[in-house]
C-alpha positions in Angstrom: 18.0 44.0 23.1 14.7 42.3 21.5 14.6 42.1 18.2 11.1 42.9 17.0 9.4 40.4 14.2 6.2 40.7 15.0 4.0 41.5 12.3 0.3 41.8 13.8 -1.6 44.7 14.3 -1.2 47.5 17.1 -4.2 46.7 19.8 -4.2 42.8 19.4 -5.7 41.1 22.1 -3.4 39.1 22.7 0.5 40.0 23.4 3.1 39.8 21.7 4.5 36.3 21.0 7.8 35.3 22.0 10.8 32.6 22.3 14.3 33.0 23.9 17.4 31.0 21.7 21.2 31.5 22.2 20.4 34.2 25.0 18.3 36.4 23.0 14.6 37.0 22.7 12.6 37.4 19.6 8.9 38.6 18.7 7.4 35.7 16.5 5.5 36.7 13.7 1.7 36.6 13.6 0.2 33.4 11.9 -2.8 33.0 9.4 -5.4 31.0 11.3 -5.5 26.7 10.9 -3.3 23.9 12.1 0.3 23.4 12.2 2.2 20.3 12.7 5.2 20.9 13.8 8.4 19.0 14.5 10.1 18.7 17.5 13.8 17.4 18.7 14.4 13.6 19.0 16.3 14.1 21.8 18.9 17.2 21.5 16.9 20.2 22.5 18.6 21.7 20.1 17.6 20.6 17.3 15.0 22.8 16.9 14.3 25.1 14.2 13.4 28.7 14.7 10.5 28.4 12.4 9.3 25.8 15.0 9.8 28.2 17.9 8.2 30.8 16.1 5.2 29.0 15.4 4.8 27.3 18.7 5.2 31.2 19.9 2.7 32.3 18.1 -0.1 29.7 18.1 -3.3 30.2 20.0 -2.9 26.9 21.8 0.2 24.0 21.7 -1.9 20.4 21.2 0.6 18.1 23.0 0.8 14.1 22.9 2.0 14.5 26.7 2.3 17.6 27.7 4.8 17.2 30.1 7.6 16.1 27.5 6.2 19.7 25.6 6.7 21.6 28.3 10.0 20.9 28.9 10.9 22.0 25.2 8.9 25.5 25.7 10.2 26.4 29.2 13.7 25.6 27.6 12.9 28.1 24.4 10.8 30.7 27.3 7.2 30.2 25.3 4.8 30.6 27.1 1.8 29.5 25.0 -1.1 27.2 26.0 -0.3 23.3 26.2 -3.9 21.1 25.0 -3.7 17.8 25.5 -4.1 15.6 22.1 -3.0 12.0 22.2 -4.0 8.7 21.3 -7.1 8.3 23.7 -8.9 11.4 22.5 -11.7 10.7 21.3 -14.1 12.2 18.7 -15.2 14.9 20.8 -11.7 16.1 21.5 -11.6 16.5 18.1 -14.6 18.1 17.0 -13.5 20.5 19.6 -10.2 21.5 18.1 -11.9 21.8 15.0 -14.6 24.1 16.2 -11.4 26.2 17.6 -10.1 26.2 14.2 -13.4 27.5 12.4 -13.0 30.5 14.8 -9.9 31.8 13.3 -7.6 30.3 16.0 -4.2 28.7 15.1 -3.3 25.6 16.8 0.0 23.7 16.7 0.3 19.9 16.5 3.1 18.0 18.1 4.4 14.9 19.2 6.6 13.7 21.6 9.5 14.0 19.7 10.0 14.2 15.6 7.7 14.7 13.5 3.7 14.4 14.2 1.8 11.4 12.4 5.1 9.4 12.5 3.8 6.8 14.7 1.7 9.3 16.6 -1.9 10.0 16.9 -1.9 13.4 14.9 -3.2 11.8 11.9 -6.8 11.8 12.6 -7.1 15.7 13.6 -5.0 16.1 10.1 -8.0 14.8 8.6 -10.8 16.6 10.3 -9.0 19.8 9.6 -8.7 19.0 5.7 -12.1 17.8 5.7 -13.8 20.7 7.3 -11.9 22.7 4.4 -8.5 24.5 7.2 -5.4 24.9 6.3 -2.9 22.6 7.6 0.6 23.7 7.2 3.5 21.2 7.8 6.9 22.9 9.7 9.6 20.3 9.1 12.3 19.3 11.2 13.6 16.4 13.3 13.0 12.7 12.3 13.7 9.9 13.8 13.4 7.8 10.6 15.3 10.1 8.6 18.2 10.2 11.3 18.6 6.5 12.2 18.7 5.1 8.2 21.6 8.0 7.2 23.5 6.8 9.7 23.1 3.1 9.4 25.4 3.0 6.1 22.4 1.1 4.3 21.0 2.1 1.0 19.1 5.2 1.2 17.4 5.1 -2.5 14.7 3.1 -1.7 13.2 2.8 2.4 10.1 1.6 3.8 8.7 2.7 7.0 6.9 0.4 9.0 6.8 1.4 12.4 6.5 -0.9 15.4 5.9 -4.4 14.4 3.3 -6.7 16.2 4.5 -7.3 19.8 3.8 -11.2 19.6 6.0 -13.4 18.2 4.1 -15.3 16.0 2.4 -12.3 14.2 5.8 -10.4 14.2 7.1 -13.5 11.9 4.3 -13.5 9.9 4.4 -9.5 8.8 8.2 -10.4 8.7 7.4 -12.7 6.0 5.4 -9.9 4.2 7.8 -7.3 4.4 10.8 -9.8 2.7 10.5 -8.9 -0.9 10.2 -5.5 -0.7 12.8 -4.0 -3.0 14.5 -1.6 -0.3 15.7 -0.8 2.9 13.3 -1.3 6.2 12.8 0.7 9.0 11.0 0.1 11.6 10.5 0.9 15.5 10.8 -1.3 18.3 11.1 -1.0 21.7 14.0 -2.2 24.1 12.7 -4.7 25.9 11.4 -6.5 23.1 14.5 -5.9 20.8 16.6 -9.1 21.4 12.9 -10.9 20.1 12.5 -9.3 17.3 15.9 -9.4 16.1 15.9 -13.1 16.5 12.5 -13.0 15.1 14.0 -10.7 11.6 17.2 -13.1 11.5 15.0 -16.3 11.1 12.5 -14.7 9.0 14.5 -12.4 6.9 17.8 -14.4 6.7 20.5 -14.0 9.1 23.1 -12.3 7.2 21.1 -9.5 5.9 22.7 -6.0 7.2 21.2 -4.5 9.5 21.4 -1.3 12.1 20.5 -0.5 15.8 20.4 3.1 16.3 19.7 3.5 20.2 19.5 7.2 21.7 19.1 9.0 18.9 20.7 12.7 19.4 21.3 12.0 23.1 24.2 12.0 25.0 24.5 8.5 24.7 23.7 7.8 21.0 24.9 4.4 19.8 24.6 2.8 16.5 25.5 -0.6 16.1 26.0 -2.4 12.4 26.2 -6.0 12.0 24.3 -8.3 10.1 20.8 -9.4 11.1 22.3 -12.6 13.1 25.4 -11.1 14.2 22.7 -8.5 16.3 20.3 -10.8 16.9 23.1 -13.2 19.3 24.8 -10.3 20.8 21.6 -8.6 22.2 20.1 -12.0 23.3 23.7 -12.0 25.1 23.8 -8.7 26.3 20.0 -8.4 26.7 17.2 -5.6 26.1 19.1 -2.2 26.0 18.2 1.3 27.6 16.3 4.4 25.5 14.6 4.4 22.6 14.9 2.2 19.2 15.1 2.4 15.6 16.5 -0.6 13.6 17.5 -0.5 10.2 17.5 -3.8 8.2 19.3 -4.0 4.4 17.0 -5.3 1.6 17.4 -8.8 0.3 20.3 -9.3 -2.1 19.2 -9.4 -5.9 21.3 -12.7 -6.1 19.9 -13.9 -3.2 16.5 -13.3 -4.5 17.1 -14.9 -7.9 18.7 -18.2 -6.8 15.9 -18.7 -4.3 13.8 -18.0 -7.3 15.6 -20.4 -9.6 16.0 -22.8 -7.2 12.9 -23.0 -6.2 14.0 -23.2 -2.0 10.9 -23.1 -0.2 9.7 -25.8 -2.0 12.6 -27.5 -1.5 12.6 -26.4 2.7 8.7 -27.6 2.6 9.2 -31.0 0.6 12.3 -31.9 3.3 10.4 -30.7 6.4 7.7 -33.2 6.0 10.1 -36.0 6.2 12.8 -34.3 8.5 13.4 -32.4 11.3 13.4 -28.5 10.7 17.7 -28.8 11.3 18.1 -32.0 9.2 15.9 -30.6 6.7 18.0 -27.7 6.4 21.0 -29.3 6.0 20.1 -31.3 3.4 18.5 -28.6 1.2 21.6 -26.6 1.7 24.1 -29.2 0.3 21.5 -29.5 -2.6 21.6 -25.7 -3.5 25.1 -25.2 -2.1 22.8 -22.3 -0.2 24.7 -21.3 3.0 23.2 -23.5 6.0 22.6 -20.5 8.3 20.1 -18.9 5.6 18.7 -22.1 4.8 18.1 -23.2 8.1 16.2 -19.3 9.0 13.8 -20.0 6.5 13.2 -23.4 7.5 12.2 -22.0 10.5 10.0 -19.4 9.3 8.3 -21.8 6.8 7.7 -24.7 10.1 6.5 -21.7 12.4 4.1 -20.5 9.5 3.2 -24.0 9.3 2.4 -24.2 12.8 0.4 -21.2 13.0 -1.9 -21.9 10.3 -2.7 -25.6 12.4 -3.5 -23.7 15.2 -5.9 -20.5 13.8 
């Protein structure tokens, strides 16, 4: 038997709104006009909330990064409502169009293709229009991807920062690496698979090779893994193993205190950039390890980050 939620006046025009979950149907309530952003699954389709299916139920029109990967999820949940394309190719005119919608009284919700919208996703832009043009945009929480991947990496939770997906060449991933290194906290940041075993490599020389550190592949899916190891310990089994399948979050510990304060004290890079310009980036290494009784692995990352920095400021 259908339960009846709907709230909305006998004689709408439009019929009444509904989702199928566990093998029973529902009436969504009616929704005040403006935006939603809604949250969607990572992966498990069932990790949806019934406020999400209510609200993607009852909304005029779904706006959909692909629609495709939305469609699955609403065929799954038997809503029937309107997919809109929004992604990160609209342009202006897509969203003065959405916004003119909105004016009208209509109630659009905004999704990505999986977690939560403006994430790493286009949405951010139509956010603004709407708040700008004085509509009210009403957040419906759910999955993350973020959130997911840095409980489950056993690294401090306290303190995070998000970055998202670093810069896909080598040279400028070091350098943001570099500016990223003293943050007091735990980073998280995207990455996809075929450029994993790079980055990694790239993070273990930049960051220091024994900083902890997390691969969450598959998040939610069937074939969820999560691998912990130190930043080098990763970095050499994935350029051994190669780039993996699915999608990516890693999870990378912040610096050590101690760590910070002997470097500090001891003045390191200094040290790293007085022996490079007599020595070769190994010898150099060495030798500023036996004077700071520095492990030679972390000594010899940053000596590598400090010659490639070198390097790229010859060349620009």
């Amino acid at each position: 038997m259908t339960q009846r939620l709907d709230k909305r006046p006998e004689g709408s025009s439009r019929g009444p709104a509904t989702f199928t979950a566990f093998g029973l149907a529902a009436e969504a309530e009616s929704l005040a006009p403006g935006l939603y952003v809604v949250a969607t699954p990572i992966g498990n389709l069932r990790d949806v909330s019934f406020r999400a299916l209510a609200t993607l139920a009852a909304a005029d029109a779904v706006l959909a990064e692909d629609t495709r990967v939305t469609r699955t999820l609403l065929m799954h949940y038997g809503i029937t409502t309107p997919l809109v394309s929004y992604h990160e190719h609209s342009n202006e005119a897509v969203r003065e169009r959405m916004v003119m919608r909105l004016k009208a009284g209509e109630t659009l919700a905004l999704v990505s293709d999986a977690g939560t919208p403006l994430v790493s996703d286009p949405g951010f832009k139509l956010v603004q229009a709407a708040i700008a043009a004085g509509i009210p945009v009403t957040p419906i929480p759910g999955p993350s991807a973020v959130m997911t991947a840095i409980v489950a990496a056993g690294l401090p939770t306290d303190r995070f920062f998000f970055e998202g997906f670093l810069p896909q060449k080598s040279g400028a991933r070091r350098n943001r690496l570099e500016a990223l290194a003293g943050i007091p906290g735990t980073l998280v940041v995207f990455e996809s698979p075929h450029r994993l075993p790079e980055m990694l490599a790239d993070a273990a020389a930049t960051l220091g090779p024994e900083r902890p550190a997390a691969v969450a592949r598959e998040l939610t899916k069937l074939y969820e893994t999560i691998r912990r190891d130190s930043l080098g310990g990763l970095a050499e089994a994935f350029a051994e193993e190669g780039p993996p399948k699915g999608e990516v979050v890693v999870v990378i510990g912040a610096a050590p205190e101690d760590a910070v304060a002997r470097e500090a004290d001891t003045g390191l890079d200094a040290r790293i950039e007085a022996a490079l310009a007599r020595h070769s980036i190994k010898d150099a290494a060495a030798l500023v390890a036996d004077e700071t009784g520095q492990p030679k692995r972390v000594v010899y990352a940053r000596a590598l980050a400090l010659a490639r920095r070198a390097d790229n400021e010859t060349s620009a």
